[in-house]
Residue frames as a rotation matrix with the C-alpha (Angstrom) as fourth column:
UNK 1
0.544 0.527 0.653 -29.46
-0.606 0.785 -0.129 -25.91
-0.581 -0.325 0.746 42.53
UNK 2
-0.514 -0.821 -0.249 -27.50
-0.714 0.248 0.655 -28.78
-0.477 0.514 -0.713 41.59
UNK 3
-0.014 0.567 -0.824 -28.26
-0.991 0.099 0.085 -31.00
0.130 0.818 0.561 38.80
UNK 4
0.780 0.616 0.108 -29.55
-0.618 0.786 -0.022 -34.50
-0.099 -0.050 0.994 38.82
UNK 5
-0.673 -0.691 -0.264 -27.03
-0.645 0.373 0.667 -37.29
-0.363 0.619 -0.696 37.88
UNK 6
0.471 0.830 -0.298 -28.40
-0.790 0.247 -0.561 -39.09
-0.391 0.500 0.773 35.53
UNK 7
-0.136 -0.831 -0.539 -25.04
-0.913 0.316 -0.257 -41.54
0.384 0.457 -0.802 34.19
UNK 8
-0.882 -0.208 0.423 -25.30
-0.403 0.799 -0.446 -44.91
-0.245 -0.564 -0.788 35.07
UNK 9
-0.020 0.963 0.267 -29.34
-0.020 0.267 -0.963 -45.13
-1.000 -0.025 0.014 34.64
UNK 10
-0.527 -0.130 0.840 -30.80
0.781 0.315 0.539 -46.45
-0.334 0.940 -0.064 31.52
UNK 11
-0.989 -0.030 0.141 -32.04
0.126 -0.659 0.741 -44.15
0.071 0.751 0.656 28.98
UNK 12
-0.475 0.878 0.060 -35.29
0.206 0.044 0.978 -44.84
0.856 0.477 -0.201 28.83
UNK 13
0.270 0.136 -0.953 -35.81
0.941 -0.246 0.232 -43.99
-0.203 -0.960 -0.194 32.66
UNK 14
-0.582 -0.501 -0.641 -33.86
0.655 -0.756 -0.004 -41.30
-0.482 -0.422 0.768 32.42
UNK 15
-0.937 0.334 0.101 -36.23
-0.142 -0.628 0.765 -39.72
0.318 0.703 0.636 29.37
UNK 16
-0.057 0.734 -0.677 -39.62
0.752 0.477 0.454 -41.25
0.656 -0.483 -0.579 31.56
UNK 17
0.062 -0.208 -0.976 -38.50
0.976 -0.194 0.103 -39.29
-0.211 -0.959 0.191 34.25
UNK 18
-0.871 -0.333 -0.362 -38.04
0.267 -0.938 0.220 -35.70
-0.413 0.095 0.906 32.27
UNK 19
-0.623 0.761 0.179 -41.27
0.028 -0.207 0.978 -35.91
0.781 0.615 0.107 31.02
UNK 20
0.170 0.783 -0.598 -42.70
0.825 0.219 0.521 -36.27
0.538 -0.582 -0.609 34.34
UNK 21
-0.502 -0.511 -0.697 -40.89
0.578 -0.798 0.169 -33.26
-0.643 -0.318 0.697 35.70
UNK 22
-0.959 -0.270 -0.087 -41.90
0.205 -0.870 0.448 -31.33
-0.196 0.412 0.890 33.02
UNK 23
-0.144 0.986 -0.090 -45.46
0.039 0.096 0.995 -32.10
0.989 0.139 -0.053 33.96
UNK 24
-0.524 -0.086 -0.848 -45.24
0.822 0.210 -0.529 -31.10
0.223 -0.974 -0.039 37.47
UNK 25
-0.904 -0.036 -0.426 -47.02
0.249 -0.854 -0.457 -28.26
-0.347 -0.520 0.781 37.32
UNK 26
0.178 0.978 0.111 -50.95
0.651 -0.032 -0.758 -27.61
-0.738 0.208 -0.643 36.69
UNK 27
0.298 -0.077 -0.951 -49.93
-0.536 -0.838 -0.100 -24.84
-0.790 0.540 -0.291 33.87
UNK 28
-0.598 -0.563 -0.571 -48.83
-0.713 0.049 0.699 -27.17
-0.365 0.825 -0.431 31.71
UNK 29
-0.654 0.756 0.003 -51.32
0.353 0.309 -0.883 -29.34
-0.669 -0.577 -0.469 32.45
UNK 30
0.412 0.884 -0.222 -53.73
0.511 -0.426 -0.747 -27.12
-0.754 0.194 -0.627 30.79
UNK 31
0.281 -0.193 -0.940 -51.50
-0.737 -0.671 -0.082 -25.84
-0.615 0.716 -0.330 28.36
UNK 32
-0.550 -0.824 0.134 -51.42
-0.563 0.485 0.669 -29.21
-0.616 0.293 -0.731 27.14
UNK 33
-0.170 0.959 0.225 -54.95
0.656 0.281 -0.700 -30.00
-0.735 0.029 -0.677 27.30
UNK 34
0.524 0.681 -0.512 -55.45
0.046 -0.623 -0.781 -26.38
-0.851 0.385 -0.358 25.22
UNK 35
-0.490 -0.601 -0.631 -53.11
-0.821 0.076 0.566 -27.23
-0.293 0.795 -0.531 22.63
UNK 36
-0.810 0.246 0.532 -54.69
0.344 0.935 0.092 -30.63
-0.474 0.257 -0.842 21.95
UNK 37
0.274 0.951 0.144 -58.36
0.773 -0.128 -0.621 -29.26
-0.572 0.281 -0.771 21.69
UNK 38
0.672 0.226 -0.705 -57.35
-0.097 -0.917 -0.387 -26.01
-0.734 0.329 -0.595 19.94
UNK 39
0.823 -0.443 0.354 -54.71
0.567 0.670 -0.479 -28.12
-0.025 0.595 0.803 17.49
UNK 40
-0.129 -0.803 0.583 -52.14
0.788 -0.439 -0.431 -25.00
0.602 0.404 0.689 17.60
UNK 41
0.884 0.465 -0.057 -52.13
0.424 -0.742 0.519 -21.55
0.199 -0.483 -0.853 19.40
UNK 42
-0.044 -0.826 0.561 -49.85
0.210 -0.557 -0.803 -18.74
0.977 0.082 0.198 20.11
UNK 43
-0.749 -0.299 -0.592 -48.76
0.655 -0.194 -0.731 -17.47
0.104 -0.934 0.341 23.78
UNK 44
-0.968 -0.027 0.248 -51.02
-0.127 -0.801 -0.585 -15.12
0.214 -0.598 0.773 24.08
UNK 45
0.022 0.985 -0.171 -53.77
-0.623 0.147 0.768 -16.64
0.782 0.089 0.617 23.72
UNK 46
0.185 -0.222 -0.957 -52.75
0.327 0.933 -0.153 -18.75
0.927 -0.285 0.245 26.25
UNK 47
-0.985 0.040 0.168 -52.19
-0.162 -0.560 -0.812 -16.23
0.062 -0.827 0.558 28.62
UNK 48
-0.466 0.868 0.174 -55.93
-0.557 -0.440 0.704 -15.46
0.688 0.231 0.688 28.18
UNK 49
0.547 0.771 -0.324 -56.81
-0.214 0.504 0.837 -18.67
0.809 -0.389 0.441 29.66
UNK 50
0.058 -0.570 -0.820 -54.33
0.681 0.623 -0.385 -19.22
0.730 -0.536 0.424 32.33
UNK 51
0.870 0.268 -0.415 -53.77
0.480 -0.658 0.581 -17.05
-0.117 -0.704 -0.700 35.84
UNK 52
0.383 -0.832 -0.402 -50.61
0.658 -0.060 0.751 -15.96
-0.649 -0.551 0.525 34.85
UNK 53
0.213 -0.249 -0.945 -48.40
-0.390 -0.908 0.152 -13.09
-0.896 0.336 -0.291 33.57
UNK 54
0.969 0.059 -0.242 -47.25
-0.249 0.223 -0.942 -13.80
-0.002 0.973 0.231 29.98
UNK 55
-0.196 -0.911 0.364 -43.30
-0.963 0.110 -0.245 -14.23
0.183 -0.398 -0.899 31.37
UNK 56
-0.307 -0.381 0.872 -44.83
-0.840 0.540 -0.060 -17.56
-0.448 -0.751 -0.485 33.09
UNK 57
0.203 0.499 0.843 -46.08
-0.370 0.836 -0.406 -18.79
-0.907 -0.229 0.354 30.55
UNK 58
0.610 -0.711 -0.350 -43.20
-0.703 -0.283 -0.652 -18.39
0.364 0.644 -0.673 28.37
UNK 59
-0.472 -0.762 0.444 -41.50
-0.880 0.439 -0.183 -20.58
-0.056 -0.477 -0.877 30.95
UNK 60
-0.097 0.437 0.894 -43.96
-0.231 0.864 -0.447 -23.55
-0.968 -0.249 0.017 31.31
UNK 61
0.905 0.237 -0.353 -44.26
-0.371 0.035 -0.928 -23.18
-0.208 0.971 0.120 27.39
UNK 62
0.349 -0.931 -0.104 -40.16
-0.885 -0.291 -0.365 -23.62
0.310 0.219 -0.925 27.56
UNK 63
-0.046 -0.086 0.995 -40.44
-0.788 0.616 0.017 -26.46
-0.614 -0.783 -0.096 29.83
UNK 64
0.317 0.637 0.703 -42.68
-0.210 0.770 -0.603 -28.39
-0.925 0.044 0.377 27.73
UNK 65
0.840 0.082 -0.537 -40.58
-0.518 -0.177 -0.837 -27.68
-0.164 0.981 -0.106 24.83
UNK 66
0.171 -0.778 0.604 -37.61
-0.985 -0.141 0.097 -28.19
0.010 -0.612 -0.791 26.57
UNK 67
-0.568 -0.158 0.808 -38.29
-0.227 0.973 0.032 -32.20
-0.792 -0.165 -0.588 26.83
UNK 68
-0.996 0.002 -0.089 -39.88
-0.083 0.337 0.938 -32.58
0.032 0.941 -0.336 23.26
UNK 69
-0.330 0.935 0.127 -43.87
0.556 0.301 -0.775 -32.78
-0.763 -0.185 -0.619 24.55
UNK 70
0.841 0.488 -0.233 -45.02
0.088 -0.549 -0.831 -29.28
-0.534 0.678 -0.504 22.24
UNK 71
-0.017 -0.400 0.917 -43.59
0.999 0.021 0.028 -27.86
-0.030 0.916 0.399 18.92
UNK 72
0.677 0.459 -0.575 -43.14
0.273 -0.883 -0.382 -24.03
-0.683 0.102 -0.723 18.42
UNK 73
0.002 -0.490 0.872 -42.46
0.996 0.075 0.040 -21.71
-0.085 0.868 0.489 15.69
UNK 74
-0.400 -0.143 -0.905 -41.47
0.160 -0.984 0.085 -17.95
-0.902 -0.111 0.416 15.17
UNK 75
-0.042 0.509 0.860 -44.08
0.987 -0.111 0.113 -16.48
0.153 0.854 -0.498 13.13
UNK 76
0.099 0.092 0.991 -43.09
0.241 -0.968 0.066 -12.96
0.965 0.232 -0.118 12.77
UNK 77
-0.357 0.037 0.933 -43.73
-0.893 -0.307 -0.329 -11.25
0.274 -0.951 0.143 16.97
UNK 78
0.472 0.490 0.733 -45.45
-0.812 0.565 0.145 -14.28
-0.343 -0.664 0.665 18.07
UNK 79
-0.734 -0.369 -0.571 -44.56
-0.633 0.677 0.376 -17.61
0.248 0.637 -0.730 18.50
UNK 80
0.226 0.533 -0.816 -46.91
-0.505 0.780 0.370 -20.97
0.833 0.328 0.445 17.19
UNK 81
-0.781 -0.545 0.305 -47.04
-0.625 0.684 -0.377 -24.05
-0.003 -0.484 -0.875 19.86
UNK 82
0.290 0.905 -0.310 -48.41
-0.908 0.363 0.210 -27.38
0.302 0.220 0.927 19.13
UNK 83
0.660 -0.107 0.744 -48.67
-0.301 0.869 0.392 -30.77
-0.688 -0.483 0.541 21.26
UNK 84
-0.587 -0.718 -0.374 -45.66
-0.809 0.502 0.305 -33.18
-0.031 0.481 -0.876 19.57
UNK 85
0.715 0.695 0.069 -47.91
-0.698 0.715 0.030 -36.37
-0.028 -0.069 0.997 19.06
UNK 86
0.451 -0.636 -0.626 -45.28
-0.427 0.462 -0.777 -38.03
0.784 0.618 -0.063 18.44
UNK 87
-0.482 -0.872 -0.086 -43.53
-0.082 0.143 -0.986 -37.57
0.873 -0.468 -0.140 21.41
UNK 88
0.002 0.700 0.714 -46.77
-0.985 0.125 -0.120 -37.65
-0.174 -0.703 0.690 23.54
UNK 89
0.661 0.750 -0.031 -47.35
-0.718 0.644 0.265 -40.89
0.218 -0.153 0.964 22.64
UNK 90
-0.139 -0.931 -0.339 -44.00
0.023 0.339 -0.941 -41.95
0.990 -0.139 -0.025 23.41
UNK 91
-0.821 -0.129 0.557 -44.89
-0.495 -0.326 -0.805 -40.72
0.285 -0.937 0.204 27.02
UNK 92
0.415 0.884 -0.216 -47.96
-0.888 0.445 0.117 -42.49
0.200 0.143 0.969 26.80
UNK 93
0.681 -0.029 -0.731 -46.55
-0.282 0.912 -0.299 -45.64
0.675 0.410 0.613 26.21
UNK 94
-0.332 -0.840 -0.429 -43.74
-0.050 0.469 -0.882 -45.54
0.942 -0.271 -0.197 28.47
UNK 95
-0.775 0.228 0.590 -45.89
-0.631 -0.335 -0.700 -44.52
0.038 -0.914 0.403 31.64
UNK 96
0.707 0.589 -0.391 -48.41
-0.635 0.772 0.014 -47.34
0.311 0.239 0.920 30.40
UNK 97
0.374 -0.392 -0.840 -45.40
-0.141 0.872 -0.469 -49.71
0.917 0.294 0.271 30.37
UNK 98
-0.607 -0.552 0.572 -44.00
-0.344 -0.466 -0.815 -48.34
0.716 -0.692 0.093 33.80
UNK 99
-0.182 0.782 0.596 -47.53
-0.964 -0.024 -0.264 -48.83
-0.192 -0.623 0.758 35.75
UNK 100
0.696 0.438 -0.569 -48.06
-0.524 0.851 0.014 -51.88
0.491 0.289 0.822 34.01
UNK 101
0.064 -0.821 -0.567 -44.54
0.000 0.569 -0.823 -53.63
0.998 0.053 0.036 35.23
UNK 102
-0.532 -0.052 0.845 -45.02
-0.648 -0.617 -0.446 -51.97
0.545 -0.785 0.295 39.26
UNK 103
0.366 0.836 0.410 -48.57
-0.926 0.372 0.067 -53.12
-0.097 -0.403 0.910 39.60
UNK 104
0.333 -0.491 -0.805 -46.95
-0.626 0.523 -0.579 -56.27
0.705 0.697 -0.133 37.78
UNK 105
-0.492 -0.840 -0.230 -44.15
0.012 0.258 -0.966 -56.67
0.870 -0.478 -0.117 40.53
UNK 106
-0.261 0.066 0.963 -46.21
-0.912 -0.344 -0.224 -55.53
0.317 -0.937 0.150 43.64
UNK 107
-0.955 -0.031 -0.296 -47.11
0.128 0.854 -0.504 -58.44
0.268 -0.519 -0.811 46.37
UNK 108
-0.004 0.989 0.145 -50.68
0.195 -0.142 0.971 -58.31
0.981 0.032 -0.192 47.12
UNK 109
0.759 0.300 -0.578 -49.47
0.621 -0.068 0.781 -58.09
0.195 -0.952 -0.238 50.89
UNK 110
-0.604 -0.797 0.026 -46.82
0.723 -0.561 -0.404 -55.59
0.336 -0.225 0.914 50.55
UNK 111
-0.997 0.054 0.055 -47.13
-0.072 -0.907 -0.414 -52.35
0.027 -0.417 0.909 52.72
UNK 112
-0.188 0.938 0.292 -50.51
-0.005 -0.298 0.955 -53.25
0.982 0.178 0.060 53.39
């Protein structure tokens, strides 16, 4: 599969847009939600609560790491993963600012 281009587009789209990708999938979803409430947690426990093998959720854990949403750490066989607040609320704020500028722009009789 070839990759996106991304050159040309401004930054702040382009980093909008990988966070939403990397929330396409109900597993992460919930493996975001159970980091938040559970402040920290290791894969396997995460397996526990999800339908999947421990492989896929190594990957959706990779994903979410992958664009800066969770934190993880090698503690010995297991590794640590916790939400990035930081960078959540960065995603927050730009999808707030995104919806807010759309609804903004729309015509009240477009596509209606």
């Amino acid at each position: 599969m070839a990759l996106a281009r991304t050159e040309g587009f401004p930054d702040k789209d382009v980093q909008l847009a990988e966070w939403c990708k990397a929330l396409t999938h109900p597993a992460r979803i919930i493996i975001l939600r159970t980091l938040a409430s559970r402040g920290e947690c290791i894969c396997g426990e995460l397996v526990v609560d999800l339908p999947l093998s421990q492989a896929s959720v190594s990957q959706h854990l990779k994903a979410l790491k992958e664009v800066g949403l969770i934190k993880g750490e090698i503690e010995g066989p297991r590794s640590k993963y916790c939400v990035n607040k930081k960078a959540f609320e960065k995603l927050v704020k730009a999808l707030s600012e995104f919806g807010a500028k759309v609804i903004g722009d729309l015509d009240e009789e477009a596509c209606s």
